[in-house]
N, C-alpha and C positions, 0 to 999 in steps of 0.2 A: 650532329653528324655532317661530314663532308659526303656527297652524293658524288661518283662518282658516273658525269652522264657518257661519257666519250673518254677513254684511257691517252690516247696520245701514242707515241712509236715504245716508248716505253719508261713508265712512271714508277717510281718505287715510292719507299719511307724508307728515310736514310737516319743516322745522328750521328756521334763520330766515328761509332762502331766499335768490335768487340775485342777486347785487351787483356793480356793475362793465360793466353788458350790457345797460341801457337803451337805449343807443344805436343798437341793435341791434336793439331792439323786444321784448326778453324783459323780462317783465313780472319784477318782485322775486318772489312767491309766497313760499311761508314759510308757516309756522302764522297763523289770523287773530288768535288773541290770544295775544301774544308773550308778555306777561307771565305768563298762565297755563302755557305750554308752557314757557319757563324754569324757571317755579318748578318742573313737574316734574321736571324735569334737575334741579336746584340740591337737593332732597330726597334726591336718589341718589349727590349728587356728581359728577354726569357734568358732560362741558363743556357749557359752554352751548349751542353748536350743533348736540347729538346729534337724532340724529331720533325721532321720537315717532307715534304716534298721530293723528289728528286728528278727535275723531268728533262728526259732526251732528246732531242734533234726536235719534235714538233710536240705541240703544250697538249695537254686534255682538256675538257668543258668540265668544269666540278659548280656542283651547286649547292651551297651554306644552308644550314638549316635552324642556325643561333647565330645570333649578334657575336660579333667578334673584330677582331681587327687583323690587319693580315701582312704581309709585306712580302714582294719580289727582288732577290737578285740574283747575279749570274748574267746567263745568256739573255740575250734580249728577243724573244718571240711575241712582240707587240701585243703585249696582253689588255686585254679590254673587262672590265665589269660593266655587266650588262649592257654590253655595248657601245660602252664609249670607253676612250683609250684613256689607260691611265700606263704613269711613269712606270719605268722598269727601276728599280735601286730607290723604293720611296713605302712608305706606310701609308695603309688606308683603312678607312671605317668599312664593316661587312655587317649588315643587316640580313635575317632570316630572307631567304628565297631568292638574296641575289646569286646572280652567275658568274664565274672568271671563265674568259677564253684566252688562245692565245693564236694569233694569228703569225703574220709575216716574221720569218727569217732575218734580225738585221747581223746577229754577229754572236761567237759564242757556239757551244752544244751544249750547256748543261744549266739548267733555270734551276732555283731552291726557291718553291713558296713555304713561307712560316703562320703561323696563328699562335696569337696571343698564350702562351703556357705551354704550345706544341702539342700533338698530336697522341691519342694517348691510345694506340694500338699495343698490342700482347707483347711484354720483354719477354725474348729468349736469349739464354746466358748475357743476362744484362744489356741488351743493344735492344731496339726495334728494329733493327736493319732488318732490310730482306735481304734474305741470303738462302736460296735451296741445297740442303735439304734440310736445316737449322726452321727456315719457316714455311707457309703450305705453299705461299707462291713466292714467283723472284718479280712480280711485277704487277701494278694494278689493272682491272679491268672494268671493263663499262657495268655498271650495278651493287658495285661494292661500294659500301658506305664507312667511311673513318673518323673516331669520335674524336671529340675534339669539347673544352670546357667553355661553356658563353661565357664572355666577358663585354660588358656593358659600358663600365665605367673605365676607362683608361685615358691618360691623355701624353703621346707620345715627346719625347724632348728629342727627338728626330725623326724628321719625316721622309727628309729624301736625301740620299745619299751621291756621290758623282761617282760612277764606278770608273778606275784602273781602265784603259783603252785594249782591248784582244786585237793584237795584229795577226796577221798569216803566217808571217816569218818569224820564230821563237827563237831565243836562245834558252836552252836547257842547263844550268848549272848544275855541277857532279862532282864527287870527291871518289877520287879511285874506291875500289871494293875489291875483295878479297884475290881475286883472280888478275887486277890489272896488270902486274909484273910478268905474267904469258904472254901480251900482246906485244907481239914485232915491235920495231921502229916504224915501219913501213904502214903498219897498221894503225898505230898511233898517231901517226901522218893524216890520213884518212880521216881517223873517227873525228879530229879535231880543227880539220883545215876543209871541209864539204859541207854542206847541206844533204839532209836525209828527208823523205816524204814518208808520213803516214800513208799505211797500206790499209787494203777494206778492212783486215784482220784488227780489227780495234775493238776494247769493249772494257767491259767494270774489271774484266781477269789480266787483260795486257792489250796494250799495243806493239804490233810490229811493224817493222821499216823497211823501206823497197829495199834499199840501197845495203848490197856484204860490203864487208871489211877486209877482206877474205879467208877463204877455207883454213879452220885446223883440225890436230888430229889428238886434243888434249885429253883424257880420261880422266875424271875425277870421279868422287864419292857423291851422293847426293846430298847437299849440304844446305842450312837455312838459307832464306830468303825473306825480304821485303818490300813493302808497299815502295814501288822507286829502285829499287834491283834493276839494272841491267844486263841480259846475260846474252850470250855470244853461242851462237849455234854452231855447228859443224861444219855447216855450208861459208858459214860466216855473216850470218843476219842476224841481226840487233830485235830483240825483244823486252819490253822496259813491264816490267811486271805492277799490277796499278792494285787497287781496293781489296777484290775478291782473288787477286791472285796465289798460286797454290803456295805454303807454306815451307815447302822446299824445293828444289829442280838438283839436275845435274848437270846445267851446263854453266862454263863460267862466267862469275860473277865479274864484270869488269869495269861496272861504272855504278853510283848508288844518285839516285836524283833527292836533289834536295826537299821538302815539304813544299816547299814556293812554287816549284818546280814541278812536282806534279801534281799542283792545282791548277798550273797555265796549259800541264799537257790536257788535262782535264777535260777543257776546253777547247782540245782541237779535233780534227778529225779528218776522213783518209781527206789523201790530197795536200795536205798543208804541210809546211814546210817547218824543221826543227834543226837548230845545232846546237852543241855541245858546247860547254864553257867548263873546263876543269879548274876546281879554288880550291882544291887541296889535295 
């Protein structure tokens, strides 16, 4: 079992999440950056859709209670075993009773710890995601324990990886969506010649932007949506719909982020800085 001693701002079990069941209104959820939670699988050898970790803005205390092996990437929250630091983007040996912390802030919001085989908590409709009300909670807390298989004998053909640099300033690349033929010249001007700031409103369902584009008065049907949807409110604010976000809306769709794309947004959070690059 992982012991969970200290939760963090907020820790899930992610994998890539649930597919086939939009239709339905169950939202995909998953890890928000995919790429990062792979590669930690991909360091272990695990398949790629084992479940992992998923921790937010600041790490938790977890304590092993079988041998195992383990690996971090993503965000770098200076993580230490038993107190001394080890690499962020590297594999390491876990023996019963040791501890992972995670201390200093250097870059990033979103860390993926993985174990050897991944984490072998309850599938609902085939994910482990948390996701409420699919599961009991949307997030871990201090006393819960997550089982996970000892592994003893392994010996890894990669140990530490150089992760990809997180700047402040992102470009976003997009391919028009359903809705982008509504938006003015003027507004078009805008969404692709400015810098936008994440606002506090960020989370696993959407991020939104300080910055309108401005007001319209378009009416539509409420029509699907995806992980990477961008849609255009009334007021004229930009909302980019992420993981757990809802499976349709009604406002328009006007720009769709690529996969790459929001795995960097992933990554960011309020305050930082995004623009737009349109490739199709």
């Amino acid at each position: 079992m992982l012991k969970i001693k200290k939760s963090g701002f907020f820790t899930t079990i992610q994998d890539n999440g649930r597919y086939g069941l939009r239709h339905l209104g169950v939202p995909v959820s998953g890890a928000m950056d995919q790429a990062a939670a792979k590669l930690a699988n991909a360091m272990l050898e695990n398949k790629e859709d084992a479940a992992v970790l998923e921790i937010t803005m600041s790490g938790p205390v977890l304590e092993f209670t079988k041998d195992t092996w383990a690996s971090i990437t993503g965000a770098n929250f200076s993580p230490q075993l038993n107190e001394v630091d080890i690499d962020n983007h590297s594999v390491f040996k876990v023996t019963a009773g040791d501890k992972l912390a995670f201390g200093r802030h250097i870059n990033g919001l979103r860390a993926y710890v993985a174990v050897k085989g991944g984490f072998s908590t309850a599938e609902v409709l085939n994910s482990r995601s948390f996701y409420i009300p699919l599961t009991e909670k949307d997030h871990l807390l201090a006393g819960m324990e997550i089982p996970y298989e000892e592994t003893t004998s392994f010996e890894p053909k990669i140990t530490n990886v150089i992760p990809e640099e997180i700047d402040r300033v992102l470009t976003l690349e997009v391919s028009r969506a359903p809705e982008f033929d509504l938006l003015s010249a003027e507004q078009r001007e805008i969404l692709f010649s400015r810098p936008f700031t994440i606002a506090k409103e960020n989370n696993r369902m959407a991020y939104q932007l300080q910055e309108a584009i401005g007001e319209h008065q378009y009416a539509m049907l409420t029509s699907a949506t995806l992980p990477g949807t961008v849609q255009l409110t009334p007021g004229g604010k930009l909302i980019i719909l992420m993981r757990d976000g809802q499976t349709t809306g009604g406002y328009p769709r006007i720009l769709q982020l690529s996969e790459k794309s929001s795995n960097y947004l992933a990554q960011r959070t309020f305050g930082d800085t995004v623009h737009f690059k349109l490739t199709s």
